[in-house]
Backbone as CSV, one residue per row, in Angstrom:
resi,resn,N_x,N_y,N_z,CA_x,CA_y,CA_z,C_x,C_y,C_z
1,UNK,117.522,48.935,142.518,116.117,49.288,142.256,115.812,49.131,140.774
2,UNK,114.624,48.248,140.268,113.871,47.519,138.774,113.081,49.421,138.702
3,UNK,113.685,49.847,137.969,112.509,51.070,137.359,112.480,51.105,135.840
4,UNK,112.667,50.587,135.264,112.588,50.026,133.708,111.223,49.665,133.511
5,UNK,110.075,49.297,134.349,108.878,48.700,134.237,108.181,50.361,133.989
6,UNK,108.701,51.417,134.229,107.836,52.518,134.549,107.058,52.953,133.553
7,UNK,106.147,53.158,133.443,105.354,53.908,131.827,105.415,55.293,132.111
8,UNK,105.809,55.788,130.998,105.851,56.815,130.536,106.129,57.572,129.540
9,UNK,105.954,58.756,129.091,106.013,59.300,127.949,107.420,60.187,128.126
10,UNK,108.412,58.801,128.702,109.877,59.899,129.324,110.278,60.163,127.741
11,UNK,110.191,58.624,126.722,111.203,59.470,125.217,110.072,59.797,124.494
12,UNK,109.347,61.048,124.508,108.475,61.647,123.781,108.921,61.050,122.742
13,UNK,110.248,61.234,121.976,110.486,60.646,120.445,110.860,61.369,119.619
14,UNK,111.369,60.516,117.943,112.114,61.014,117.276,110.642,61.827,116.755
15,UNK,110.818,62.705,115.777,109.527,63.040,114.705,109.988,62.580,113.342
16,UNK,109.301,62.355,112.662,108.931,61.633,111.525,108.968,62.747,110.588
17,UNK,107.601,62.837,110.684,106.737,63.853,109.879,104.936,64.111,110.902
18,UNK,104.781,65.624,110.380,103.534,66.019,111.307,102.555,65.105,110.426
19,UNK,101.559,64.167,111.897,100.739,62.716,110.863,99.538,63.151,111.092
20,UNK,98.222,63.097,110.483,97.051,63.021,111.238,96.435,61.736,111.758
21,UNK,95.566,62.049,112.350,95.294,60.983,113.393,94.784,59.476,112.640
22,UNK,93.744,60.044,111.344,93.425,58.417,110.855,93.286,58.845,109.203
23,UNK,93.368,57.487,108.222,93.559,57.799,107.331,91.936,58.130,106.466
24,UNK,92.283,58.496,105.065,90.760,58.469,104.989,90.838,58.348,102.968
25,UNK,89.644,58.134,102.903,89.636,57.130,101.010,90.547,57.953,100.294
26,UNK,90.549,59.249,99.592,91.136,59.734,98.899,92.530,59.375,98.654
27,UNK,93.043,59.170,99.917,95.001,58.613,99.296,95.040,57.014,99.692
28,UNK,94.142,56.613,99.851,94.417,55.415,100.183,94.504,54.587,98.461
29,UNK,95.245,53.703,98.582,95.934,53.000,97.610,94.301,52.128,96.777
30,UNK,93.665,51.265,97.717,92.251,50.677,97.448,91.364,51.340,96.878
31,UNK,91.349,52.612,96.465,90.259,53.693,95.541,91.143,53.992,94.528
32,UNK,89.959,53.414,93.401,90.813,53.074,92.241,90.692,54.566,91.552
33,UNK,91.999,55.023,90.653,91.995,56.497,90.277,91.068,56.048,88.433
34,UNK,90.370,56.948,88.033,89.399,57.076,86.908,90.030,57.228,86.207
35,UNK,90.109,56.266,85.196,90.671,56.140,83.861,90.144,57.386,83.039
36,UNK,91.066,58.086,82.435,91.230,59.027,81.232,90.060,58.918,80.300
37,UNK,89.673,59.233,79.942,88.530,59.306,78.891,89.070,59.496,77.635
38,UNK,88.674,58.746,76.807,89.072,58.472,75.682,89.931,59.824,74.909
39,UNK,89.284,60.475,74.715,89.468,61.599,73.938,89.986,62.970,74.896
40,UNK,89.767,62.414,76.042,90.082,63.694,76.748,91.603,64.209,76.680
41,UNK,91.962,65.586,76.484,93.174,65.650,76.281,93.622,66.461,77.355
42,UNK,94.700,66.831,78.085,95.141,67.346,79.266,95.687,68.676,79.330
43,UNK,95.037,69.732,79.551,95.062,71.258,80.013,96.969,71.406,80.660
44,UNK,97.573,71.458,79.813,98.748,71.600,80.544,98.445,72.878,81.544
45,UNK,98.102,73.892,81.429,97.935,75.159,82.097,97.097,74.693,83.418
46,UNK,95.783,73.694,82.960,95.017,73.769,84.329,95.817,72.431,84.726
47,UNK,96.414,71.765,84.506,97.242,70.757,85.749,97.918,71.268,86.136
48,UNK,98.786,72.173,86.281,99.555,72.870,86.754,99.148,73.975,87.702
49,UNK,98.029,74.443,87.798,96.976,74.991,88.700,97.006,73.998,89.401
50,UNK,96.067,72.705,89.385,95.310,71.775,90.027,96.793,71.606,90.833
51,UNK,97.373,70.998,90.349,99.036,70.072,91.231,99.350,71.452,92.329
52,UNK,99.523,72.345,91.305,99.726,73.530,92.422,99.063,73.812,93.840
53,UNK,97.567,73.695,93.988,96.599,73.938,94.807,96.526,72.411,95.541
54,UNK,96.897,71.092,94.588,97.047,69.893,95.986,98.311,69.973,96.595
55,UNK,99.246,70.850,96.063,100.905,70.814,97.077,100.178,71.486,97.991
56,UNK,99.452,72.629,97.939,99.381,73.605,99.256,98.236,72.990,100.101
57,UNK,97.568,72.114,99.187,96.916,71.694,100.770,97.951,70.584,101.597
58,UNK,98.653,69.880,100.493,99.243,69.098,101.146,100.076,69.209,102.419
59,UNK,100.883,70.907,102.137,101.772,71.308,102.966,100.639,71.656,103.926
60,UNK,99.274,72.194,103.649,99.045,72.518,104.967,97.921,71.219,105.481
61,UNK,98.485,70.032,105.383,98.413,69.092,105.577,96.658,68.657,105.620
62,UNK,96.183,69.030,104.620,94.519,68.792,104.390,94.942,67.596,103.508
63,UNK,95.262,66.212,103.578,95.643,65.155,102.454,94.718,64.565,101.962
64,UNK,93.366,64.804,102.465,91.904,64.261,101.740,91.903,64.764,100.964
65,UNK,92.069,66.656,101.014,91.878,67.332,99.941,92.975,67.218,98.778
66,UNK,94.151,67.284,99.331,95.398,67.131,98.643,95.049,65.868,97.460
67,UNK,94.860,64.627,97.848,94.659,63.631,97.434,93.675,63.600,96.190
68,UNK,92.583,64.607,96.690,91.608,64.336,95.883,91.755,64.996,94.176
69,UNK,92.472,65.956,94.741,93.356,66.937,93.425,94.542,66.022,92.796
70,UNK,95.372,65.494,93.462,96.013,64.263,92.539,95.389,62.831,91.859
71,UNK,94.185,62.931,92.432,93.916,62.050,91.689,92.996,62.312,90.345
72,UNK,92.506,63.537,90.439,91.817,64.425,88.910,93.112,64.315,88.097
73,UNK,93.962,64.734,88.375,95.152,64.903,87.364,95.601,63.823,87.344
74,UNK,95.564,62.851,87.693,95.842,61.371,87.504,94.608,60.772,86.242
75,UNK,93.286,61.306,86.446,92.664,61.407,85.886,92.104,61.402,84.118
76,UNK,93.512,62.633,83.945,93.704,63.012,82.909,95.024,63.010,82.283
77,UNK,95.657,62.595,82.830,97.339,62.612,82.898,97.850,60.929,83.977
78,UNK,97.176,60.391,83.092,98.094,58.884,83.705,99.346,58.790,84.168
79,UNK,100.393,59.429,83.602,101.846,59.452,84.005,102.595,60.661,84.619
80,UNK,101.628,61.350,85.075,101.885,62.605,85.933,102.589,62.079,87.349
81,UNK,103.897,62.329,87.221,104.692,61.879,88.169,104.973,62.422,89.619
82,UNK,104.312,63.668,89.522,103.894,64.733,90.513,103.130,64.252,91.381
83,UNK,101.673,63.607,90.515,100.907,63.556,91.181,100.942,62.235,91.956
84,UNK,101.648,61.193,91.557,102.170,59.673,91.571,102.534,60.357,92.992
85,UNK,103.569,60.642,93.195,104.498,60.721,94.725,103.545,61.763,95.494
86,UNK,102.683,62.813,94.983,101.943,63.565,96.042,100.892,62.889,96.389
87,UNK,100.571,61.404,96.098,99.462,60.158,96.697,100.193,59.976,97.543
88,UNK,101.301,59.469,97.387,101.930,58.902,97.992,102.712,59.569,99.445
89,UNK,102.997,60.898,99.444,103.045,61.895,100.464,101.456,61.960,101.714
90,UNK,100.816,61.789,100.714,99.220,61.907,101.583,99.216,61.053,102.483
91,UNK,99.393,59.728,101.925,99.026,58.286,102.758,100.236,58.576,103.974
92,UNK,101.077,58.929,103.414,102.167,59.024,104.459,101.736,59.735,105.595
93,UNK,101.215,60.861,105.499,100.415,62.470,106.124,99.757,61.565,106.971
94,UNK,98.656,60.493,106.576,97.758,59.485,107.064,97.786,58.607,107.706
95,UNK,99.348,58.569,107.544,99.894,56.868,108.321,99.273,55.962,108.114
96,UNK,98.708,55.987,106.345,98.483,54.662,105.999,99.812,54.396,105.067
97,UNK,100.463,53.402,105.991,102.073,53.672,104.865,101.895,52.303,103.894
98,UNK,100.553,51.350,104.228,100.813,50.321,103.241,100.523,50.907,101.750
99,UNK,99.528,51.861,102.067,99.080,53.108,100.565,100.196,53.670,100.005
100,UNK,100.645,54.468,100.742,101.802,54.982,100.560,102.650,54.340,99.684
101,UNK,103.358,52.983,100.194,103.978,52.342,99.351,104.163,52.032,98.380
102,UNK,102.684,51.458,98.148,101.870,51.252,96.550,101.800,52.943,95.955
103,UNK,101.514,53.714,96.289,101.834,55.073,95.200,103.361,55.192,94.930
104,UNK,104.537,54.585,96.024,105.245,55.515,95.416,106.302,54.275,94.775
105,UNK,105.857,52.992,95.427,106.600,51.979,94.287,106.054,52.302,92.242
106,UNK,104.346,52.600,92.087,104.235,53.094,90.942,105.263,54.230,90.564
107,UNK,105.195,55.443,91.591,105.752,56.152,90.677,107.455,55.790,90.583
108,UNK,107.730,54.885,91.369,109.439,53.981,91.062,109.286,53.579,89.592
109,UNK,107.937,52.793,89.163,108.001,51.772,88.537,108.137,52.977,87.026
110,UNK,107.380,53.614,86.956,107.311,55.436,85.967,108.937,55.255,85.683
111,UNK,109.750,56.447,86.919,111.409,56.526,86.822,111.869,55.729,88.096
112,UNK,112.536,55.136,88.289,113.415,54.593,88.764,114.413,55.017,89.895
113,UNK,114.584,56.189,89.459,115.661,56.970,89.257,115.432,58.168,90.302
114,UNK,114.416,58.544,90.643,113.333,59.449,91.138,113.887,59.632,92.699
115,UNK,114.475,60.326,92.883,115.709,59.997,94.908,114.352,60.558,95.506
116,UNK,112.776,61.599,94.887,111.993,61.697,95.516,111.230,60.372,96.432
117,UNK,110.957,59.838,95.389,110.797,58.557,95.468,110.676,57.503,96.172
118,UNK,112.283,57.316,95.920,112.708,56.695,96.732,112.997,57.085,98.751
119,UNK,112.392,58.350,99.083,112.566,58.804,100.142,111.790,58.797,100.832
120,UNK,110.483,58.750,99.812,108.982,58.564,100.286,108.982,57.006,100.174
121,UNK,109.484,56.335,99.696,109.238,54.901,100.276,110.227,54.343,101.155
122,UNK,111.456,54.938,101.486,112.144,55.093,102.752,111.296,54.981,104.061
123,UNK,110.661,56.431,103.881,109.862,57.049,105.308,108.665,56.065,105.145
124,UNK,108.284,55.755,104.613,106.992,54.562,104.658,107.090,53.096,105.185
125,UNK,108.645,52.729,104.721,109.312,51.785,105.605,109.363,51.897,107.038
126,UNK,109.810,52.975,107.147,110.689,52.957,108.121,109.839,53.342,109.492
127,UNK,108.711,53.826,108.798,107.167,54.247,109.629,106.734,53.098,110.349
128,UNK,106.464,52.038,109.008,105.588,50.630,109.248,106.826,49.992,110.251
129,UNK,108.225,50.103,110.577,109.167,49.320,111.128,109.784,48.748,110.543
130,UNK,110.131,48.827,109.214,111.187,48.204,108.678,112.340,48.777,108.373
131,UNK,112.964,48.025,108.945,114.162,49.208,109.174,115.372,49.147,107.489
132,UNK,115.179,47.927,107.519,116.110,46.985,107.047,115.857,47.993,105.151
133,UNK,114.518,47.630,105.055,113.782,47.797,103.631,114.007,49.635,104.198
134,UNK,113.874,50.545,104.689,113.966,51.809,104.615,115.567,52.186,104.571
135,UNK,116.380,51.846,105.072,117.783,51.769,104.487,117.955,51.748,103.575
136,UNK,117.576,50.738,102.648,118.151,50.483,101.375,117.766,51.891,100.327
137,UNK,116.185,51.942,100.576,115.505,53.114,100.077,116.022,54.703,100.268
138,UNK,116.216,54.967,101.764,116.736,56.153,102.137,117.969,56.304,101.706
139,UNK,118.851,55.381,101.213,120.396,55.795,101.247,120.545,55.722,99.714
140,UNK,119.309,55.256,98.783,119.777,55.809,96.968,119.071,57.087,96.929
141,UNK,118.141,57.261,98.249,117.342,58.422,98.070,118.791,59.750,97.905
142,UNK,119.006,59.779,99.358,120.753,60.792,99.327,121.873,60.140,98.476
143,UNK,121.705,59.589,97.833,122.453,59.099,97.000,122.888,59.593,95.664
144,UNK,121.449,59.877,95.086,121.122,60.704,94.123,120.975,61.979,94.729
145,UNK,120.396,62.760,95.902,120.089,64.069,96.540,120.389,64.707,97.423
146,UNK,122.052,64.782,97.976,122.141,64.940,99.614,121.319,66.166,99.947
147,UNK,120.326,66.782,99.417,119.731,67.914,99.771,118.107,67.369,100.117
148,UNK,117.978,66.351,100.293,117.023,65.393,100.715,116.944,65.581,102.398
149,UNK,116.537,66.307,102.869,116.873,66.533,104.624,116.047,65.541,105.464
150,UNK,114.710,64.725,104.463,113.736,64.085,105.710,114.304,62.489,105.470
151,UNK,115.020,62.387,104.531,115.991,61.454,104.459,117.003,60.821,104.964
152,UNK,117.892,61.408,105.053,118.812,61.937,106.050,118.249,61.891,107.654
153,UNK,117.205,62.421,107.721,116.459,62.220,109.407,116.126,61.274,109.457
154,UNK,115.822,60.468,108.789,115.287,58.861,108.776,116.511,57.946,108.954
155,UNK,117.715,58.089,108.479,119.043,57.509,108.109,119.586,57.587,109.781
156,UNK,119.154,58.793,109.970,119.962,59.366,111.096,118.875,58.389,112.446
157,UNK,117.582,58.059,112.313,117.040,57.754,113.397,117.101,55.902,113.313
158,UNK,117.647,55.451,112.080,118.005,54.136,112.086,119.025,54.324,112.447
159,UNK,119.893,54.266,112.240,121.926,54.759,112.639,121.351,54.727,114.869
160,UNK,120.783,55.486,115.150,120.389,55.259,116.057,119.714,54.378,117.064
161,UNK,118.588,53.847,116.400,118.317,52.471,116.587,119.346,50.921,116.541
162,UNK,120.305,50.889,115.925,121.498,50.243,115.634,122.474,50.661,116.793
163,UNK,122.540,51.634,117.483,123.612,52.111,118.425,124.859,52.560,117.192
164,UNK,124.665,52.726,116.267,125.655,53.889,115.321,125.601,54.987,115.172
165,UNK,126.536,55.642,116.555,126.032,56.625,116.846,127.350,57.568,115.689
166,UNK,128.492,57.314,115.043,128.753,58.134,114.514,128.163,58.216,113.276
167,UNK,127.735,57.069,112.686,126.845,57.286,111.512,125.446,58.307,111.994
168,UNK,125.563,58.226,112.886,123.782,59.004,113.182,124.559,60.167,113.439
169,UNK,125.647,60.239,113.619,126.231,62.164,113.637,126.245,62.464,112.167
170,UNK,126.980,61.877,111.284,126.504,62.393,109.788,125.798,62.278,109.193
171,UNK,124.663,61.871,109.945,123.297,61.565,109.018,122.671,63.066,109.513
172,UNK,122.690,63.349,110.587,122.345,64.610,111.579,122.703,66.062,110.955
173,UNK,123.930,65.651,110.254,124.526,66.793,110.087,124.604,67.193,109.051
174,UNK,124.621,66.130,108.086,123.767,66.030,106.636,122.273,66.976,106.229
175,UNK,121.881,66.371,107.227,119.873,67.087,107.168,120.747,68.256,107.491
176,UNK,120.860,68.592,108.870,120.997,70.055,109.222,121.642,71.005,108.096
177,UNK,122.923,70.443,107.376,123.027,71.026,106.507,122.091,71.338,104.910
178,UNK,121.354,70.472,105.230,120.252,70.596,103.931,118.984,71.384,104.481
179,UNK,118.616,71.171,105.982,117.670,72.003,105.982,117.715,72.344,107.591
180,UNK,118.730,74.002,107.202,119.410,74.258,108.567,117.988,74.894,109.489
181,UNK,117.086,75.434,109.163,115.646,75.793,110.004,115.243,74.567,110.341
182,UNK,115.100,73.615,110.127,113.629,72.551,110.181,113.870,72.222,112.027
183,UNK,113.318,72.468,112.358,113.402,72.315,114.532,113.594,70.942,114.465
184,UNK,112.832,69.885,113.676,112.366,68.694,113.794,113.927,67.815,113.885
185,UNK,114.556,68.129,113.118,116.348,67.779,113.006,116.673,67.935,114.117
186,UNK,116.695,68.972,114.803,117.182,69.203,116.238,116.684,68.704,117.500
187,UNK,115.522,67.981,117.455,115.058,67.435,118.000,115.331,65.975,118.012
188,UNK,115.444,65.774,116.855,115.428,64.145,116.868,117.242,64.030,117.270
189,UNK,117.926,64.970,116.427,119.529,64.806,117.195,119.774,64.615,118.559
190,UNK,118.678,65.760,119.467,118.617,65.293,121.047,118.466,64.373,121.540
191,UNK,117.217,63.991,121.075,117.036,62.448,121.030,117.867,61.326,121.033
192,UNK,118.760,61.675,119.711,119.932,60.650,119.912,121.200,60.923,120.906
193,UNK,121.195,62.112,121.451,122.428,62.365,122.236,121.567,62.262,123.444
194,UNK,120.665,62.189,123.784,119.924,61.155,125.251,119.860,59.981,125.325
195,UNK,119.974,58.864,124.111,119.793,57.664,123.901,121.396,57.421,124.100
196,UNK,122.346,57.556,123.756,123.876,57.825,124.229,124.182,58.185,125.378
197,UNK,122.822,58.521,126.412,123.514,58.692,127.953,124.041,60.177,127.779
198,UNK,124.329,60.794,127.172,124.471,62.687,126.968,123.192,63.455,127.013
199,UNK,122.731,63.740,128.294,121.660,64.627,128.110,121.724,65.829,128.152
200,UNK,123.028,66.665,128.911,123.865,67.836,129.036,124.209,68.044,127.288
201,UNK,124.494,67.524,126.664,124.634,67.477,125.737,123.566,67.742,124.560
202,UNK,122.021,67.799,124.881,121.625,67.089,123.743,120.562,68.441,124.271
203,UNK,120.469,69.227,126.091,119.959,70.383,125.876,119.863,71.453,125.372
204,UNK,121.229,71.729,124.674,121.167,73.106,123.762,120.916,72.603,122.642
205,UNK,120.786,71.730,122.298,120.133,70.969,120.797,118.373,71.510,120.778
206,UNK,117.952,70.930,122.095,116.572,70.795,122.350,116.234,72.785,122.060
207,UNK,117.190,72.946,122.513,117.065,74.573,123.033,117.004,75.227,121.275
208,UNK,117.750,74.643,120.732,117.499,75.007,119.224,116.599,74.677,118.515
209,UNK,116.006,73.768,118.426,114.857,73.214,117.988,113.566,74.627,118.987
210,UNK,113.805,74.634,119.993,112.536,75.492,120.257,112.943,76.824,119.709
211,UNK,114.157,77.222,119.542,114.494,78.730,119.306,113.500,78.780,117.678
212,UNK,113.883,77.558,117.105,113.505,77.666,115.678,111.562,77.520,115.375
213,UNK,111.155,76.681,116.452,109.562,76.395,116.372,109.061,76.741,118.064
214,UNK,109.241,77.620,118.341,108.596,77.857,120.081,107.665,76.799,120.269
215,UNK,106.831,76.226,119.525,105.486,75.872,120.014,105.779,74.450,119.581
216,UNK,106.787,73.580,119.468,107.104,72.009,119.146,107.159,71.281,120.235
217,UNK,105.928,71.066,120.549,105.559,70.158,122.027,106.727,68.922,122.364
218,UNK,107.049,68.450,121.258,107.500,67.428,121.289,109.054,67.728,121.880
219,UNK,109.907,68.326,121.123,111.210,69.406,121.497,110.995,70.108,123.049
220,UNK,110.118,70.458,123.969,109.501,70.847,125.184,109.845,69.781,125.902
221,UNK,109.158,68.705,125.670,108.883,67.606,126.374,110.454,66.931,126.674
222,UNK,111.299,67.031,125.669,111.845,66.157,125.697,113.737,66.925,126.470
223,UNK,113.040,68.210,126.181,114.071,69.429,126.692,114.089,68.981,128.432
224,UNK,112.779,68.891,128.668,112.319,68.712,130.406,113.108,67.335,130.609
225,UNK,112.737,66.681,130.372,113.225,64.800,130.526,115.175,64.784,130.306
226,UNK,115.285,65.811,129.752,117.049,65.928,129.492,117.562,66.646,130.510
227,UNK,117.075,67.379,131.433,116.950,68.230,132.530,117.002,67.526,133.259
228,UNK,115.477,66.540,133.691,115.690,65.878,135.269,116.719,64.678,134.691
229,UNK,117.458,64.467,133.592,118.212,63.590,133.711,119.218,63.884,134.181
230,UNK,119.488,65.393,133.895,121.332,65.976,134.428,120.425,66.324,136.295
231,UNK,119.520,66.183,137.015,119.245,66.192,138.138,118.431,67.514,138.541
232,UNK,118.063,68.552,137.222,118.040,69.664,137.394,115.964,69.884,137.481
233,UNK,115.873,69.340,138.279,114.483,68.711,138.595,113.556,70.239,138.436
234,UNK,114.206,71.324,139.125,113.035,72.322,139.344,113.160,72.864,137.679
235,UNK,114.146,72.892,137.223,114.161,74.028,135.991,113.754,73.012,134.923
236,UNK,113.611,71.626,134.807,112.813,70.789,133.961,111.573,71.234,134.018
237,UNK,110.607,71.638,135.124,109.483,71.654,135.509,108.974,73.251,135.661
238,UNK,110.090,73.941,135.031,110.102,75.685,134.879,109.368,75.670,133.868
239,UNK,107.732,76.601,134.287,107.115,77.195,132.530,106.473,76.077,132.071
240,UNK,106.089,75.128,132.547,105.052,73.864,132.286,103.623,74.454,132.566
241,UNK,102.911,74.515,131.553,101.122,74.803,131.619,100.757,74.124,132.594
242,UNK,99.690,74.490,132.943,98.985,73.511,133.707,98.383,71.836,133.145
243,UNK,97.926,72.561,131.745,97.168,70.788,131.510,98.415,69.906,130.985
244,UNK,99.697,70.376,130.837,101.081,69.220,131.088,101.479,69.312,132.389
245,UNK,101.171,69.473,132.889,102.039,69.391,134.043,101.627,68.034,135.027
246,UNK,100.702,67.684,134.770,100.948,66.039,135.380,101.803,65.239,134.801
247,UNK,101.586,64.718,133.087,103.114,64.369,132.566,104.416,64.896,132.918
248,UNK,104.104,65.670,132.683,105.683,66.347,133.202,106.341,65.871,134.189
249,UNK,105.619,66.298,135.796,105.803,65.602,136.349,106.012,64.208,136.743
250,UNK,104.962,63.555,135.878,105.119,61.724,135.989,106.849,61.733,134.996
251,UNK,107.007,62.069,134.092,108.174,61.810,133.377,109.291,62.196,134.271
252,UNK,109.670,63.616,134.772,110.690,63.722,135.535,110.855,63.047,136.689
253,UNK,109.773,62.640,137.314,110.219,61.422,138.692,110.780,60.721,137.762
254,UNK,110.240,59.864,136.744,110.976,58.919,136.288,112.611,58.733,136.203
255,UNK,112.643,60.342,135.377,114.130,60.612,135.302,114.806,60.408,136.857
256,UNK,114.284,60.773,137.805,114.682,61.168,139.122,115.132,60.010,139.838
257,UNK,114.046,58.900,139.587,114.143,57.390,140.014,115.276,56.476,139.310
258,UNK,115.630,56.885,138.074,116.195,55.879,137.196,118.111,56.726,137.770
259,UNK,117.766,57.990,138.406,119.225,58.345,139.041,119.267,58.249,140.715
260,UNK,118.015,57.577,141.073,118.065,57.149,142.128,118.279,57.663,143.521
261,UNK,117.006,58.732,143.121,116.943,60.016,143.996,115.134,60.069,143.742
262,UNK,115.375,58.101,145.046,113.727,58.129,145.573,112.893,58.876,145.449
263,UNK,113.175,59.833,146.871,112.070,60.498,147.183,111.882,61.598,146.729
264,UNK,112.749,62.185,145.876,112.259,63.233,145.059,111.271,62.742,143.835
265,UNK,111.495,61.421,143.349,110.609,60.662,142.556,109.059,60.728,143.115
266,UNK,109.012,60.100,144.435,107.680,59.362,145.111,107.064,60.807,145.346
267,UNK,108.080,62.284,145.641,106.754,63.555,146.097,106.428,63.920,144.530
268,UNK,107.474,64.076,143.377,107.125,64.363,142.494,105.565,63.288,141.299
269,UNK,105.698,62.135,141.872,104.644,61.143,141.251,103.343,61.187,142.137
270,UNK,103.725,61.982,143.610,102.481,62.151,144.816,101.775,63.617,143.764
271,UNK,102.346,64.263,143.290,102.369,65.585,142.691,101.236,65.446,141.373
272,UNK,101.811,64.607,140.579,101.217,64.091,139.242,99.850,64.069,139.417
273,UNK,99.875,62.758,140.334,98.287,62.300,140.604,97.177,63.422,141.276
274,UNK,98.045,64.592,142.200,96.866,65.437,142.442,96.656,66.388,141.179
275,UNK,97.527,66.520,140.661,97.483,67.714,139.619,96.716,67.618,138.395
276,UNK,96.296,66.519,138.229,95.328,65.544,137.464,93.799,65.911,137.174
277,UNK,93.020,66.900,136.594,91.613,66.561,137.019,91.253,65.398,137.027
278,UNK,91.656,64.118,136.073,91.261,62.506,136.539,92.126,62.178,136.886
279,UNK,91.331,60.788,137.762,92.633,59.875,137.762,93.406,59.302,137.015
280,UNK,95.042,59.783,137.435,96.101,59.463,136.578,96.726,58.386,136.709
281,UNK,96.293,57.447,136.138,96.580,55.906,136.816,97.925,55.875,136.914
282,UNK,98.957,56.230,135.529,100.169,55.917,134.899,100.839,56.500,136.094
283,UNK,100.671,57.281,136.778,101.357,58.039,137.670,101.189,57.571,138.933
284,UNK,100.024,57.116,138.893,100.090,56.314,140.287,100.268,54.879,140.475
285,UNK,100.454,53.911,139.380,101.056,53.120,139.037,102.516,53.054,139.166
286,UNK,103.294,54.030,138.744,104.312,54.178,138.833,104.833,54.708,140.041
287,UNK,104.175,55.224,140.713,104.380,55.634,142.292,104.362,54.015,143.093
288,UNK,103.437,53.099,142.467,103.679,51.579,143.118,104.758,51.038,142.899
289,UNK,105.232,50.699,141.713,106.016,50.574,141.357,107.342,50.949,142.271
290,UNK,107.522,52.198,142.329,108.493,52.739,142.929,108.624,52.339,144.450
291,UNK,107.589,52.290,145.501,107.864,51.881,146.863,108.352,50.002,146.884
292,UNK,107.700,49.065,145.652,108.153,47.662,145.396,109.415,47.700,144.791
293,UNK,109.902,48.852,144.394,111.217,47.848,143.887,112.332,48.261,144.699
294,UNK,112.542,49.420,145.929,113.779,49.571,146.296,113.678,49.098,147.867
């Protein structure tokens, strides 16, 4: 039985970084930052406010606003190296990583030397798909910083992509040791110990990642899909909301089909489509699918 054609959201996925949906002028690379004024001289006290107040929007991921505060202090402070890589964090936030790039190759071009830097143009690589060019970047990044943890997660999700899976254990274990809370590590490790055919394996991973963020949809999703892979169909589908629970369902038939346990697939994808207030094509697509290929 061909079930490889199936769509679905079975590998929810590694995480990156939390992105918003579209980018917008402030960090984008094409809005040119306002040259210094002649005479103007730079408030060490109030840049240090200003930088201060764009990290916290940054962290709480407002990057229009973030952006717009690095670029005042860019403003007045041309070689503010802070503010160089917190452009460059934004666009990232934005998933405009060609922006991105261009902020944080400048602030390369500043120091060199900078493993910040270089980590943020790692993850910008490695965003856009280059795997090749985010390697090189991510590995002077820990090179200079093994305390670099989103680095290391990037290292660890190429190592994976490659089928190197013991390099992707010390890339794993690296982050975790640099940033033993972050759920997102534990998640993407599952990830790789499901992509290895270990899904028994990769559930108490998943299980850690939620212990650490209860509410990481992504770590949920992918906890369920590691479940109906070891066959454990009802307790994948234990504690699913209602407005997931058609995915859910469409994903675990999948799992169900690809171990070749039909008809628990075809009631669970009959399931999807009613549970649906619309029609759920993907699910009933894949319910076709399933009676043509065995």
């Amino acid at each position: 039985m061909k079930v490889a054609q199936f769509g679905s959201a079975i590998a929810a996925g590694f995480i990156m970084l939390a992105v918003a949906p579209a980018a917008h002028a402030a960090c984008s690379s094409s809005e040119a930052i306002q040259e210094p004024a002649r005479r103007a001289r730079a408030d060490t006290a109030v840049v240090a406010r200003i930088l201060g107040e764009a990290d916290q929007a940054l962290a709480n991921r407002q990057f229009d606003d973030a952006c717009v505060k690095y670029r005042l202090i860019l403003s007045v402070d041309r070689n503010n190296e802070f503010a160089r890589i917190g452009l460059g964090e934004g666009a990232l936030g934005e998933t405009d990583f060609a922006s991105a790039r261009t902020h944080f190759q400048a602030a390369l071009n500043a120091n060199a030397a900078n493993p910040v830097s270089h980590q943020g143009m790692g993850l910008a690589h490695l965003m856009a798909g280059d795997m090749a060019a985010a390697d090189v970047e991510l590995r002077a990044a820990v090179g200079a910083d093994a305390n670099l943890w989103r680095a290391w997660n990037g290292l660890g999700v190429i190592s994976d992509s490659r089928s190197e899976w013991e390099t992707a254990d010390a890339a794993w274990a690296a982050a975790i040791a640099a940033a033993p809370t972050e759920a997102s590590i534990y998640n993407n490790k599952g990830m790789s110990l499901m992509q290895r055919g270990s899904p028994a394996s990769a559930i108490p991973v998943f299980d850690e990642a939620l212990r650490l963020r209860p509410n990481l949809a992504t770590a949920a999703s992918n906890r369920r899909i590691a479940l109906a892979m070891t066959g454990a169909y009802d307790a994948a589908l234990a504690g699913v909301s209602e407005s997931d629970l058609p995915a859910a369902l469409n994903n675990v038939a999948i799992a169900a089909a690809r171990r070749g346990d039909t008809a628990v697939a075809d009631r669970l994808l009959a399931a999807a489509v009613t549970a649906s207030p619309r029609y759920y094509e993907v699910a009933e697509r894949n319910r076709d699918l399933l009676r043509t290929s065995h």
